[in-house]
N, CA, C and O atoms as a printed pandas DataFrame, in Angstrom:
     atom_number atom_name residue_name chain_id  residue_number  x_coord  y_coord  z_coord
0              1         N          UNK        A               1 -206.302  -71.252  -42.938
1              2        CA          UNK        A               1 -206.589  -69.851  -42.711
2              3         C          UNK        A               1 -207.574  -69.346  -43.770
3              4         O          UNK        A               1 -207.312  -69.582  -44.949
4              5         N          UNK        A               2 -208.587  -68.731  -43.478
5              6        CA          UNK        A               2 -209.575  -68.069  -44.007
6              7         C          UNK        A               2 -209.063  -67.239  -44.944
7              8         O          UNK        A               2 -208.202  -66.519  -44.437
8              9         N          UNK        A               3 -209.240  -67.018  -46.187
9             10        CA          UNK        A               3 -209.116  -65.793  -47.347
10            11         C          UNK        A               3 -210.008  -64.477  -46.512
11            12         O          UNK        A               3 -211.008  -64.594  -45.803
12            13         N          UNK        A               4 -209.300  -63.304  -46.858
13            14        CA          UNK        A               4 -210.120  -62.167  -46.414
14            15         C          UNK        A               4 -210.294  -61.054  -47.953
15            16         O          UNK        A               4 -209.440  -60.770  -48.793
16            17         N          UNK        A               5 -211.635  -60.662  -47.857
17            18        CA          UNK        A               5 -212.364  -60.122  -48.857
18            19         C          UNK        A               5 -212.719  -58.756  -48.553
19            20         O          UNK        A               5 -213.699  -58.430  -47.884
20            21         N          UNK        A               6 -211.888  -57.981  -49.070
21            22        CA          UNK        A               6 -212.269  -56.139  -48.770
22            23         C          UNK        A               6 -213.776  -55.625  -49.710
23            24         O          UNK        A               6 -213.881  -55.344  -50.903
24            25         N          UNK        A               7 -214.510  -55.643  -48.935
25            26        CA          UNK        A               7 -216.103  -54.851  -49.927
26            27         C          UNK        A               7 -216.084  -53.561  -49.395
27            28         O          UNK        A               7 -216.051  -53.073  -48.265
28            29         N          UNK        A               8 -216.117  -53.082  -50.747
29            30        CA          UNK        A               8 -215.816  -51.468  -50.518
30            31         C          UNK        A               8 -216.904  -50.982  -51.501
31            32         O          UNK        A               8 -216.977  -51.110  -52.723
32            33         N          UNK        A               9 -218.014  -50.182  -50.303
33            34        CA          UNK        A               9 -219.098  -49.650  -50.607
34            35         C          UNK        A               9 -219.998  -48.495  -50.135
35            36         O          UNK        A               9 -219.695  -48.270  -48.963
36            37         N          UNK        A              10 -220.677  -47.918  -50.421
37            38        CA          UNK        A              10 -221.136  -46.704  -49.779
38            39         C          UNK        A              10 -222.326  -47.022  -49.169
39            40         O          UNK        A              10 -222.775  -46.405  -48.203
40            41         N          UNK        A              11 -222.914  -48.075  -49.760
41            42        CA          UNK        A              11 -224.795  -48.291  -49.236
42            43         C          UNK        A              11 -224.579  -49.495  -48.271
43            44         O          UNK        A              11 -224.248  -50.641  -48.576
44            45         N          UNK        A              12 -224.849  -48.963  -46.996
45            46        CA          UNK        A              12 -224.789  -50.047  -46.155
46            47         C          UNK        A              12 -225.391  -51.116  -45.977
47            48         O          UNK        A              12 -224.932  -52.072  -45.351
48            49         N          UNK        A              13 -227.019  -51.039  -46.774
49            50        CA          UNK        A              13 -227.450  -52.675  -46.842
50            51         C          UNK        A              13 -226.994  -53.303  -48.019
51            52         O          UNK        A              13 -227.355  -54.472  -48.150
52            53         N          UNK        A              14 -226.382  -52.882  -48.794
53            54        CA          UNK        A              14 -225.200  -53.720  -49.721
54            55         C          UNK        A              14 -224.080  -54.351  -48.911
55            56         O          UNK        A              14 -223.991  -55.572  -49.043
56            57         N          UNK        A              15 -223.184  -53.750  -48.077
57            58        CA          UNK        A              15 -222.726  -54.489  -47.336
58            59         C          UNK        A              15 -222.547  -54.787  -46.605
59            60         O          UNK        A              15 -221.421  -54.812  -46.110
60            61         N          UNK        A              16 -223.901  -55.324  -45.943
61            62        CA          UNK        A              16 -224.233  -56.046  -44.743
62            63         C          UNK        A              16 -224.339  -57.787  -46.060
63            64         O          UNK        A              16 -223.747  -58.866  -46.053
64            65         N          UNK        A              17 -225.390  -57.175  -46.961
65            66        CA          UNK        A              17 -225.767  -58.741  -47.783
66            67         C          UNK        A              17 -224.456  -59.199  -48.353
67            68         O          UNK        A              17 -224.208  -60.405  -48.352
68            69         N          UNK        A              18 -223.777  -58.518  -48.737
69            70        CA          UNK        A              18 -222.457  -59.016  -49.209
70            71         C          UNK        A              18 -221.827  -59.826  -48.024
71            72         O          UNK        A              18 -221.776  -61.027  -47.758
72            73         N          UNK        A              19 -221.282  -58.472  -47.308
73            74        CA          UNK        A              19 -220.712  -59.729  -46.250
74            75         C          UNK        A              19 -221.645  -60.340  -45.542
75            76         O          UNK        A              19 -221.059  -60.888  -44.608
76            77         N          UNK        A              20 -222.716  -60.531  -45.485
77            78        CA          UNK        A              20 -223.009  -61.886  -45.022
78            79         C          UNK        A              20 -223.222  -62.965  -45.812
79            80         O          UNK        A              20 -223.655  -63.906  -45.147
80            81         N          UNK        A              21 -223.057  -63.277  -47.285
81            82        CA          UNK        A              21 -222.841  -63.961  -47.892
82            83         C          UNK        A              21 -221.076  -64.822  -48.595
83            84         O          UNK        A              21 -220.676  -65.647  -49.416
84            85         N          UNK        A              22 -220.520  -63.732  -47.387
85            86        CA          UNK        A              22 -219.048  -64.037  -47.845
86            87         C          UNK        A              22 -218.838  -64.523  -46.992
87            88         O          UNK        A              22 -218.017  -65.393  -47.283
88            89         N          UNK        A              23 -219.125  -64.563  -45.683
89            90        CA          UNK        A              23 -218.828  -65.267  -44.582
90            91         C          UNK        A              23 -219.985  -66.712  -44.376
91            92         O          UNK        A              23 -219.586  -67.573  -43.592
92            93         N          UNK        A              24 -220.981  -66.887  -44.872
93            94        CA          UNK        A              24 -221.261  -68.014  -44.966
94            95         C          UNK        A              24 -220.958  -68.457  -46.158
95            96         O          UNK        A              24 -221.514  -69.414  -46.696
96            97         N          UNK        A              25 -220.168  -67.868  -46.582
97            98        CA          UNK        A              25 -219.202  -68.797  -48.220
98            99         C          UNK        A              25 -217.820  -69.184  -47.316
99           100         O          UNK        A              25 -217.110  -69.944  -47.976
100          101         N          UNK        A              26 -217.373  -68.940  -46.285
101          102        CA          UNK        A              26 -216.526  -69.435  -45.472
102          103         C          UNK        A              26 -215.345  -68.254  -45.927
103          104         O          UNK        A              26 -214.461  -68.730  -46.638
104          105         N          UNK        A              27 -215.218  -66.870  -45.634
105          106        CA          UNK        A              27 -214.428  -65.879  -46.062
106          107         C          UNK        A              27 -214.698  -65.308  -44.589
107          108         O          UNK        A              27 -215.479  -65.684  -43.715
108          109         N          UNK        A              28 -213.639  -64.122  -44.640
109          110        CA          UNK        A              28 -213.254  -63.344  -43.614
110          111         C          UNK        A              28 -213.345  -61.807  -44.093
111          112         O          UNK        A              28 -212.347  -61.559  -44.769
112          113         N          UNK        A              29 -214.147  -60.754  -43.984
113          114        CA          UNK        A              29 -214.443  -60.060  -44.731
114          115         C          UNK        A              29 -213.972  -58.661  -43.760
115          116         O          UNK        A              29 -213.877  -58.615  -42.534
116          117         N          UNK        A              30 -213.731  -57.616  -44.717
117          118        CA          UNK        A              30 -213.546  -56.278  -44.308
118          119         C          UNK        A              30 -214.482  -55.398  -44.972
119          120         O          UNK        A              30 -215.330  -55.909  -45.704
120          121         N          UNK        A              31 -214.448  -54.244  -44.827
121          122        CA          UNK        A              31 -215.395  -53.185  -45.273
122          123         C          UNK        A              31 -214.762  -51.723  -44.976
123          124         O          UNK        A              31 -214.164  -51.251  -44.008
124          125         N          UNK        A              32 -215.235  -51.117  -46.481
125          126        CA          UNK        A              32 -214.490  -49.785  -46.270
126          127         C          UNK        A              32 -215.790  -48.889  -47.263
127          128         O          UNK        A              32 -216.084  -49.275  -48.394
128          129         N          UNK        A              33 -216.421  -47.733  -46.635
129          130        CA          UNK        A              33 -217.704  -47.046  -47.396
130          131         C          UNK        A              33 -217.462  -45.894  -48.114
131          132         O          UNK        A              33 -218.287  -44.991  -48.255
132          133         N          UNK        A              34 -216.360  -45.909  -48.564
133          134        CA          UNK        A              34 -215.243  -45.281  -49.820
134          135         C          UNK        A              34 -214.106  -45.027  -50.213
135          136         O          UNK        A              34 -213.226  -44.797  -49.383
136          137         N          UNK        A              35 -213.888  -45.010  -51.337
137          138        CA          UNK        A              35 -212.917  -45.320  -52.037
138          139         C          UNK        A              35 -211.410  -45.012  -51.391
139          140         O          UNK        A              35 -210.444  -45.653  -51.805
140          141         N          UNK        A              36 -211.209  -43.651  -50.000
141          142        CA          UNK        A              36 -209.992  -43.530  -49.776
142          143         C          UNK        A              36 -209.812  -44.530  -48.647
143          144         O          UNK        A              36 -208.694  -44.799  -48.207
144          145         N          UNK        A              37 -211.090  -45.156  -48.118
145          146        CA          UNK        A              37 -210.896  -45.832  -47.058
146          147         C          UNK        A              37 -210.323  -47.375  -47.525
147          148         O          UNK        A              37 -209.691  -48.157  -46.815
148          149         N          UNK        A              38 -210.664  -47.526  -48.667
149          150        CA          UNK        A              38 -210.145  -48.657  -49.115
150          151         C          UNK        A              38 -208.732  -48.822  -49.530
151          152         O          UNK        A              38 -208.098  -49.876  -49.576
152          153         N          UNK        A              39 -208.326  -47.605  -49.830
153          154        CA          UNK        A              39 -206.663  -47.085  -50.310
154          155         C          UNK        A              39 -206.034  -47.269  -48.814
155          156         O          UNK        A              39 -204.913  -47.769  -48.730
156          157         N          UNK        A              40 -206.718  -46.882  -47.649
157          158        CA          UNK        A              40 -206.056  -46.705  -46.070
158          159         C          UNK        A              40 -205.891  -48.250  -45.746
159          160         O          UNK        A              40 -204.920  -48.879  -45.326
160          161         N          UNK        A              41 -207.213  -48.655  -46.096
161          162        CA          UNK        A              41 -207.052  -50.946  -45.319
162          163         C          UNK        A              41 -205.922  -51.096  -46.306
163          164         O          UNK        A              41 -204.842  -51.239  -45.733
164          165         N          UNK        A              42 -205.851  -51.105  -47.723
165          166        CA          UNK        A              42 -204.866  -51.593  -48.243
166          167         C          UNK        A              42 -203.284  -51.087  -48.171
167          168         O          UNK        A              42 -202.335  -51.712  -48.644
168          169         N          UNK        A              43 -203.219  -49.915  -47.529
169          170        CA          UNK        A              43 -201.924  -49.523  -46.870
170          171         C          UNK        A              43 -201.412  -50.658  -45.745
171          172         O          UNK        A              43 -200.335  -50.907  -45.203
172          173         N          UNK        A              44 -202.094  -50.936  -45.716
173          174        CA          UNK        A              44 -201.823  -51.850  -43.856
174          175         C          UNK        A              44 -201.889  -53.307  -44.059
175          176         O          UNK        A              44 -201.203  -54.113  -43.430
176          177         N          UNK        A              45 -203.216  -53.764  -45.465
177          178        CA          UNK        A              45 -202.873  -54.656  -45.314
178          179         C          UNK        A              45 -203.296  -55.631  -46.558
179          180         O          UNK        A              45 -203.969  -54.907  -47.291
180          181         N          UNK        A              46 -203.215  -56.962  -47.151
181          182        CA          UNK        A              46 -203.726  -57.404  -48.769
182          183         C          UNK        A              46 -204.366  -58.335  -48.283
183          184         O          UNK        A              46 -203.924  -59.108  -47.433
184          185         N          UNK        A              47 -205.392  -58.360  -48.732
185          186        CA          UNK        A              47 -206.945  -58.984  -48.743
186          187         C          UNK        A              47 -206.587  -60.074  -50.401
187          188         O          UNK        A              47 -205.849  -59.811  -51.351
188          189         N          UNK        A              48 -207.323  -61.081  -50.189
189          190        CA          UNK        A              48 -207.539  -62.018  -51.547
190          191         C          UNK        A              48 -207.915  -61.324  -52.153
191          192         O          UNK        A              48 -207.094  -61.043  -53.027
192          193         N          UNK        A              49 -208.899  -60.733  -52.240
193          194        CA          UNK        A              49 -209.523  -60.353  -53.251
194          195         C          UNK        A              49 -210.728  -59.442  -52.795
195          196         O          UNK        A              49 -211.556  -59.873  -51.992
196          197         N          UNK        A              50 -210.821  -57.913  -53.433
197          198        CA          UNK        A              50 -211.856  -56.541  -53.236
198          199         C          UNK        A              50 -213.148  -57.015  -54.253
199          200         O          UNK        A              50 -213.053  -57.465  -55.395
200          201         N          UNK        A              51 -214.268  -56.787  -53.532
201          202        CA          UNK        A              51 -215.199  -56.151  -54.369
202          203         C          UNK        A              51 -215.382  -54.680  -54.374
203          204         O          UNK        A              51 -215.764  -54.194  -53.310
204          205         N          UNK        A              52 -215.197  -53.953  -55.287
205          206        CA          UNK        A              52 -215.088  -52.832  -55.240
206          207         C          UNK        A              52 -217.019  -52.025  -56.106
207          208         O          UNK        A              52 -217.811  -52.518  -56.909
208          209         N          UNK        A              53 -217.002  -51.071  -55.578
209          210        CA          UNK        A              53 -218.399  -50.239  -55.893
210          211         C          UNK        A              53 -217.644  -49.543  -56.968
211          212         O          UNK        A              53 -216.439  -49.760  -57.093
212          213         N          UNK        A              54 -218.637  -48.243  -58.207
213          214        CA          UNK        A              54 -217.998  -47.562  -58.736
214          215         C          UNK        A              54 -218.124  -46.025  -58.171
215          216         O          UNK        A              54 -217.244  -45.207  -57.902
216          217         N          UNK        A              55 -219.772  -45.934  -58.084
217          218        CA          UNK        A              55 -219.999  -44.491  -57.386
218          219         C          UNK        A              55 -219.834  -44.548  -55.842
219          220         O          UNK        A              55 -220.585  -45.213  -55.129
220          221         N          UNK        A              56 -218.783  -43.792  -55.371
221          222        CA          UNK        A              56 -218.592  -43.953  -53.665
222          223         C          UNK        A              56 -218.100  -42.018  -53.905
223          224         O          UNK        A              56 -217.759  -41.476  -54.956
224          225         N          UNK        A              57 -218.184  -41.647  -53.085
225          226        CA          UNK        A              57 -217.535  -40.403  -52.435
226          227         C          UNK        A              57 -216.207  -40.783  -51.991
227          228         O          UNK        A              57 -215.795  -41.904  -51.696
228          229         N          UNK        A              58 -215.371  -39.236  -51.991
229          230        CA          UNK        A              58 -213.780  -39.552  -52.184
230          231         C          UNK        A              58 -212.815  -39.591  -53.320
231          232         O          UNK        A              58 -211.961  -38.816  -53.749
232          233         N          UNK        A              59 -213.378  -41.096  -53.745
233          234        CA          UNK        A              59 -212.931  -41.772  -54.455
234          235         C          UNK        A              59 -213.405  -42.623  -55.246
235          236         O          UNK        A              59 -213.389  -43.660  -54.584
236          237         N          UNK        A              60 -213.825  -42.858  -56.257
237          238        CA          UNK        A              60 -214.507  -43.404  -56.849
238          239         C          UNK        A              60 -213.784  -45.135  -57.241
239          240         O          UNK        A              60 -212.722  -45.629  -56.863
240          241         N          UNK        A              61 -214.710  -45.620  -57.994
241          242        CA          UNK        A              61 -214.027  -46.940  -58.124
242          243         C          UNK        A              61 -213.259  -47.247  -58.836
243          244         O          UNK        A              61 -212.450  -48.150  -58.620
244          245         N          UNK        A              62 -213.326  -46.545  -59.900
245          246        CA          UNK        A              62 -212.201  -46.616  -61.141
246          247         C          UNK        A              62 -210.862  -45.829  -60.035
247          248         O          UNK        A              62 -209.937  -46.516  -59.601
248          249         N          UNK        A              63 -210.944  -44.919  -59.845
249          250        CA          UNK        A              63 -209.827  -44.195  -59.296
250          251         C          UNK        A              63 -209.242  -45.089  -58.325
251          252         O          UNK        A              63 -208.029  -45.102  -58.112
252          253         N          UNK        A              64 -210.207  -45.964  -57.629
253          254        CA          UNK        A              64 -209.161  -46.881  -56.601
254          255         C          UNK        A              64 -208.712  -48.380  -57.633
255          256         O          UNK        A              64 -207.709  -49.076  -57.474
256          257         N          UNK        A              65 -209.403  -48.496  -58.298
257          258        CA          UNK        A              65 -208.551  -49.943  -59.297
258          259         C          UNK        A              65 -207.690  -49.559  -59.998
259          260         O          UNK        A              65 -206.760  -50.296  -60.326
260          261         N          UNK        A              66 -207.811  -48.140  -60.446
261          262        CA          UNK        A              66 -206.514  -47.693  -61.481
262          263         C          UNK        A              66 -205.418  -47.342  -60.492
263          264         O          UNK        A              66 -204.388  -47.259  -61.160
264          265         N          UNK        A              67 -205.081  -47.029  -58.868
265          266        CA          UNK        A              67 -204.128  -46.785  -57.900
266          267         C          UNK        A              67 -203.709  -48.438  -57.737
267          268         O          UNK        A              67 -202.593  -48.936  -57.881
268          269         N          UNK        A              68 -204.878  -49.047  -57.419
269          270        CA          UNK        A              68 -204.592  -50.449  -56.664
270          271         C          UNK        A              68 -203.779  -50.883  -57.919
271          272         O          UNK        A              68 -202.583  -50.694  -57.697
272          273         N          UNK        A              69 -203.954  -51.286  -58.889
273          274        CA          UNK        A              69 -203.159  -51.779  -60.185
274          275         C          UNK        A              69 -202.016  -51.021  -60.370
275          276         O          UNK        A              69 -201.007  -51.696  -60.571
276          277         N          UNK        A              70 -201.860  -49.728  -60.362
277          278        CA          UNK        A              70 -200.710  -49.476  -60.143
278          279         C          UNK        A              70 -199.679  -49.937  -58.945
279          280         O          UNK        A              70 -198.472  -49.749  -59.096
280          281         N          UNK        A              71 -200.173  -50.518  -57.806
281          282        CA          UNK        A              71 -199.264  -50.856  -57.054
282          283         C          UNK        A              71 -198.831  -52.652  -57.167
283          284         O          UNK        A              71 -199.653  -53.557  -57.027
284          285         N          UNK        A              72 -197.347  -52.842  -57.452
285          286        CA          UNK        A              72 -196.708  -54.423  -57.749
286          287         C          UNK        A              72 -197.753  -55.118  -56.719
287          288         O          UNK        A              72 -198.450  -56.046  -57.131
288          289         N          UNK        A              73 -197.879  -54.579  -55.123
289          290        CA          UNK        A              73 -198.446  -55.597  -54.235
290          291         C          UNK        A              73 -199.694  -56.434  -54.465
291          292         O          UNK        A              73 -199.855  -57.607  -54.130
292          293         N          UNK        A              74 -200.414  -55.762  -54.994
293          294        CA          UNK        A              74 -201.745  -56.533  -55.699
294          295         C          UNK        A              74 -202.427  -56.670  -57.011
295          296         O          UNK        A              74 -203.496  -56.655  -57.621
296          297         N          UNK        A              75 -200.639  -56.869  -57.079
297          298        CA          UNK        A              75 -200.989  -57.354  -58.711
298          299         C          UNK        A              75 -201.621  -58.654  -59.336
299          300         O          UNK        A              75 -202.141  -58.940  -60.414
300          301         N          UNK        A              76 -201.293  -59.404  -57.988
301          302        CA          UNK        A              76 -202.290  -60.832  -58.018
302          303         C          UNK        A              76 -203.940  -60.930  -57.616
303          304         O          UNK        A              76 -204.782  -61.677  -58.113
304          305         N          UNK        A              77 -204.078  -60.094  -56.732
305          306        CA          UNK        A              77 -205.333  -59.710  -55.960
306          307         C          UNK        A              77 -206.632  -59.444  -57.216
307          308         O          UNK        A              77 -206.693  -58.503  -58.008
308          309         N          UNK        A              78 -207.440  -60.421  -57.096
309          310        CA          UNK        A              78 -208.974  -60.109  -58.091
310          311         C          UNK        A              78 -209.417  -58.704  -57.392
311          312         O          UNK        A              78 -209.650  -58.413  -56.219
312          313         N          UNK        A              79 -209.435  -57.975  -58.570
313          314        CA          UNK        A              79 -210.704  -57.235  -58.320
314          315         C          UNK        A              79 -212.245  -57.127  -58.895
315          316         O          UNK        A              79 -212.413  -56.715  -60.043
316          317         N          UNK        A              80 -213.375  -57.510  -58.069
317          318        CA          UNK        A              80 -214.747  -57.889  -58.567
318          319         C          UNK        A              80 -215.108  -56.448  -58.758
319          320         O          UNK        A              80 -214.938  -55.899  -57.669
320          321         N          UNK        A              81 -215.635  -55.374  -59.870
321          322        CA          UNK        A              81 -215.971  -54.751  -59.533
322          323         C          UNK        A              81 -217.669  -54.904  -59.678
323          324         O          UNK        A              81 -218.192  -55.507  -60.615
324          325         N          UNK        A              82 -218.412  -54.262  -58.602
325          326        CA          UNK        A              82 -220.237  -54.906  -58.402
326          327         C          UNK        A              82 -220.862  -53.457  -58.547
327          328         O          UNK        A              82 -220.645  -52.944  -57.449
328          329         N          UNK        A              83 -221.634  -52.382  -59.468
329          330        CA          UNK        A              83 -221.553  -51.491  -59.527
330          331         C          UNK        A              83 -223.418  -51.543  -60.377
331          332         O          UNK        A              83 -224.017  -52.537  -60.787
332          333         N          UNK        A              84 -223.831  -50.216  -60.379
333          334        CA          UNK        A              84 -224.708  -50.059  -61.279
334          335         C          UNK        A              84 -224.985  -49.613  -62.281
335          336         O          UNK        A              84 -226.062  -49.673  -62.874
336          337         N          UNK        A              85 -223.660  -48.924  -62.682
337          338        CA          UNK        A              85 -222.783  -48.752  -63.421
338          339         C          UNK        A              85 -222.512  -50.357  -64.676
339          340         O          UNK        A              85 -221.608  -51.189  -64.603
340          341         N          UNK        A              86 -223.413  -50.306  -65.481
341          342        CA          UNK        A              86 -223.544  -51.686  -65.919
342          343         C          UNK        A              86 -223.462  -51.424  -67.282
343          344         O          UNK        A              86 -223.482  -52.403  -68.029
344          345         N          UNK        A              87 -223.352  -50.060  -67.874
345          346        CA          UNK        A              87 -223.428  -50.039  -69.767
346          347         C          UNK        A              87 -221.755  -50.786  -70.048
347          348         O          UNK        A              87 -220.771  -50.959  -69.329
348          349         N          UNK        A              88 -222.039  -51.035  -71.252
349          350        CA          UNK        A              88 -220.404  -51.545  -71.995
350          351         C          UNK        A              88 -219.494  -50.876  -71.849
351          352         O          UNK        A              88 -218.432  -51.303  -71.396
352          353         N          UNK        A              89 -219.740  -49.370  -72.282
353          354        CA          UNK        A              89 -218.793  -48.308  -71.619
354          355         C          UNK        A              89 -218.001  -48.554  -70.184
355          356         O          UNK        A              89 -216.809  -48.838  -70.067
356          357         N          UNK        A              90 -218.867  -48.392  -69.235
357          358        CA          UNK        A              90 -218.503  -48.748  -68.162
358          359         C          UNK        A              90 -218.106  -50.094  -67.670
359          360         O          UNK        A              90 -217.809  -50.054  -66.476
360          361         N          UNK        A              91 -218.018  -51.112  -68.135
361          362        CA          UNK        A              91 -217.390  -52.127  -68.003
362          363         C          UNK        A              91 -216.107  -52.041  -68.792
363          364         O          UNK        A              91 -214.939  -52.192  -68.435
364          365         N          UNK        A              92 -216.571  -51.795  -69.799
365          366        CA          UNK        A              92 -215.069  -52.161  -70.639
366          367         C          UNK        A              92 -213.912  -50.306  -70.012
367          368         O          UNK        A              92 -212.788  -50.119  -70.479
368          369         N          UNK        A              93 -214.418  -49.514  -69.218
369          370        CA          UNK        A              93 -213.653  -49.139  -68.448
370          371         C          UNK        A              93 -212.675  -49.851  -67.286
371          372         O          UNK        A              93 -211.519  -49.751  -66.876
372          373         N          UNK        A              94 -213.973  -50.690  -66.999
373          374        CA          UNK        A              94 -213.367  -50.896  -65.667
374          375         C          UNK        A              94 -212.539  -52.107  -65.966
375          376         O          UNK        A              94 -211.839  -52.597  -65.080
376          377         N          UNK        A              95 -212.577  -52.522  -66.956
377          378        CA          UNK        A              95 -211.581  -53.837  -67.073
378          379         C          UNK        A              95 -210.192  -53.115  -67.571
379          380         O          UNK        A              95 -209.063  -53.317  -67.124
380          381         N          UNK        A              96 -210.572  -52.255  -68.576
381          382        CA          UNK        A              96 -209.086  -51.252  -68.999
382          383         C          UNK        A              96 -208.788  -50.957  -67.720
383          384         O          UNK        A              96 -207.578  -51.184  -67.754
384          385         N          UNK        A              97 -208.999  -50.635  -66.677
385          386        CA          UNK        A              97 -208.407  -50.259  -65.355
386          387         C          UNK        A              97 -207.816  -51.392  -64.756
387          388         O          UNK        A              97 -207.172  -51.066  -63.758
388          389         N          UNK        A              98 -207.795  -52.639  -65.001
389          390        CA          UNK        A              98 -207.674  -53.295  -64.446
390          391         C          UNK        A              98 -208.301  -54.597  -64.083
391          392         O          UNK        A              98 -207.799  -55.692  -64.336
392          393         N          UNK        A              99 -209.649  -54.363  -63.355
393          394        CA          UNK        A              99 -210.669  -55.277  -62.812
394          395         C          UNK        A              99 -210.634  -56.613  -64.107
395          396         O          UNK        A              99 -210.573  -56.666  -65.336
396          397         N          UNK        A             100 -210.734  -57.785  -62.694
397          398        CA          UNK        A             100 -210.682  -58.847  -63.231
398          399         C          UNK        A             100 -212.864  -59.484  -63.598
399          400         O          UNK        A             100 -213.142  -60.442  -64.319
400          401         N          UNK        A             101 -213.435  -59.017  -63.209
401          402        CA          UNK        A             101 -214.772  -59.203  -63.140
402          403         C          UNK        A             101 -215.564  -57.820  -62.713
403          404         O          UNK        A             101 -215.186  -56.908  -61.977
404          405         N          UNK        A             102 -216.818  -57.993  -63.451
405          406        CA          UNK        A             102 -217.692  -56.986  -63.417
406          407         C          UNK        A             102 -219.037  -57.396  -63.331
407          408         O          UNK        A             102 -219.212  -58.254  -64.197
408          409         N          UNK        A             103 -220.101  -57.179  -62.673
409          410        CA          UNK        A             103 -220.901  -57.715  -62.106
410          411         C          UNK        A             103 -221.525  -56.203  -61.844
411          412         O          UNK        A             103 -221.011  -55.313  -61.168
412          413         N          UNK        A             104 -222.734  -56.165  -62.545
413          414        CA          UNK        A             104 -223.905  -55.392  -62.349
414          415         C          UNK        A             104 -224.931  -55.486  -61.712
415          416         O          UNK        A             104 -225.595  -56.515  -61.836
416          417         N          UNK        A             105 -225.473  -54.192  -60.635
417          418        CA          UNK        A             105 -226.471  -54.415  -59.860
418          419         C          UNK        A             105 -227.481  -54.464  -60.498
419          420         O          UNK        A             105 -227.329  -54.211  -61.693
420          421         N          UNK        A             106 -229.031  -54.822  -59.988
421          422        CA          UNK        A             106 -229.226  -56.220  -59.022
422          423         C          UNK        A             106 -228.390  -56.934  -59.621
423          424         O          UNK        A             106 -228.123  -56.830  -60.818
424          425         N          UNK        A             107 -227.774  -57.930  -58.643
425          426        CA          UNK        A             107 -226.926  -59.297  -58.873
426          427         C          UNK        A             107 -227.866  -60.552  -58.093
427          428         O          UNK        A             107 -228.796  -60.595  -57.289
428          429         N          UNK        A             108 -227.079  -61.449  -58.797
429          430        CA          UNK        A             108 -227.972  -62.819  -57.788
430          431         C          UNK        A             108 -226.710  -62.743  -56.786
431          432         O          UNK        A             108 -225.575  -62.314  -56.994
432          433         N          UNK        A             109 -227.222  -63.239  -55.761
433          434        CA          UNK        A             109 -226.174  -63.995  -54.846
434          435         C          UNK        A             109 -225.800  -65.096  -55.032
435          436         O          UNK        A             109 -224.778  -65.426  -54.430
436          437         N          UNK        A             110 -226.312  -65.868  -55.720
437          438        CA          UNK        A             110 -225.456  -67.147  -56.336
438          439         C          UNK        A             110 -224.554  -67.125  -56.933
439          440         O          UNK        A             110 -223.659  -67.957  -56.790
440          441         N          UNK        A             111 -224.503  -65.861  -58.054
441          442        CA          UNK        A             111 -223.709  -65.906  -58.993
442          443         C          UNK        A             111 -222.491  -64.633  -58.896
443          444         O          UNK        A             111 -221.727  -64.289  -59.797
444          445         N          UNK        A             112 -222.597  -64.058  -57.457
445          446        CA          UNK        A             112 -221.748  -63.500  -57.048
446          447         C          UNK        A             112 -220.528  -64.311  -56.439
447          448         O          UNK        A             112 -219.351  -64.250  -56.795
448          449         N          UNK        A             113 -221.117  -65.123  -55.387
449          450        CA          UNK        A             113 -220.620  -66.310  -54.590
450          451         C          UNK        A             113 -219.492  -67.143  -55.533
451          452         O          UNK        A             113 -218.279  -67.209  -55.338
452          453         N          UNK        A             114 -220.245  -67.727  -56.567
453          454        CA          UNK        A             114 -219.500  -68.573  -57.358
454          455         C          UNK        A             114 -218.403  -67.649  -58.271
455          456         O          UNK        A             114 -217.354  -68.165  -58.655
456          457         N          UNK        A             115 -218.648  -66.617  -58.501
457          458        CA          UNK        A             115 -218.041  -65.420  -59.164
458          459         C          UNK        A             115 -216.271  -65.544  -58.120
459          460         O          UNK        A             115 -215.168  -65.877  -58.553
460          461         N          UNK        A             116 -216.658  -65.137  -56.741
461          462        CA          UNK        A             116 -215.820  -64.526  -56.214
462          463         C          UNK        A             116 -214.895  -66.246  -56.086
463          464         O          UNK        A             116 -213.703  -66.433  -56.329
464          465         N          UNK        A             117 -215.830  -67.189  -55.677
465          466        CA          UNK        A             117 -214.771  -68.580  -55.940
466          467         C          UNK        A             117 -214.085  -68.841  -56.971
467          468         O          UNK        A             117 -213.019  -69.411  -56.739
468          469         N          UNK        A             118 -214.360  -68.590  -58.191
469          470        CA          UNK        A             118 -213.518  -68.604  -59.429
470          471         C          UNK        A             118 -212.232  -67.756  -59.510
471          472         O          UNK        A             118 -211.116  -67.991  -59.973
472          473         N          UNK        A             119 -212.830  -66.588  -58.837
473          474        CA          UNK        A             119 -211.157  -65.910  -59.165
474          475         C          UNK        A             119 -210.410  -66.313  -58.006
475          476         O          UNK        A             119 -209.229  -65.971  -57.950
476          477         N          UNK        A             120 -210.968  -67.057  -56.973
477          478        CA          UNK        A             120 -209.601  -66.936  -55.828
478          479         C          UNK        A             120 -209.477  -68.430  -55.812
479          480         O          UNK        A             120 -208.612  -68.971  -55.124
């Protein structure tokens, strides 16, 4: 059975390239284009592992890794967060929140790919 990968983002040619690089990485991918929509898939259901955005409407990204971490259910679940949002500040936020990886835009796609294989 295929791992499934929640990318949760606001700019839609971000995730179109995402998921189409997750699915020819052999993944099963979902999509949610902010932050409460990603709180709603994960009501219903746990994905391997989110790439999460930071600036989305709603909800921002910290606000959904600091909920998601609060909940026991995905306490195993990587969270990648992929953001442009790239100073130290903002990383070393987003890891205090939680997030297991941080990855600043532009990214390669290589090193996203191999990124998201390491944690799962």
């Amino acid at each position: 059975m295929k791992k499934t990968i929640l990318i949760v983002d606001d700019e839609p040619n971000i995730v179109i390239s995402i998921k189409y690089l997750m699915k020819h990485a052999g993944y099963e991918v979902v999509t949610a284009y902010d932050g409460q929509q990603a709180l709603d898939y994960l009501a219903e259901s746990s994905p391997a592992l989110m790439i999460l955005d930071v600036m989305m409407p709603n909800k921002n990204g910290f606000e959904v890794c600091e909920e998601v971490r609060g909940d026991s259910r995905f306490a195993d679940m990587p969270i990648l967060m992929l953001t442009a949002k790239g100073s130290e500040a903002e990383m070393n936020k987003g890891f205090s929140l939680g997030a297991d990886a941080y990855i600043s835009k532009p990214f390669s796609t290589h090193d996203l790919v191999e990124r998201v294989k390491s944690l799962l």
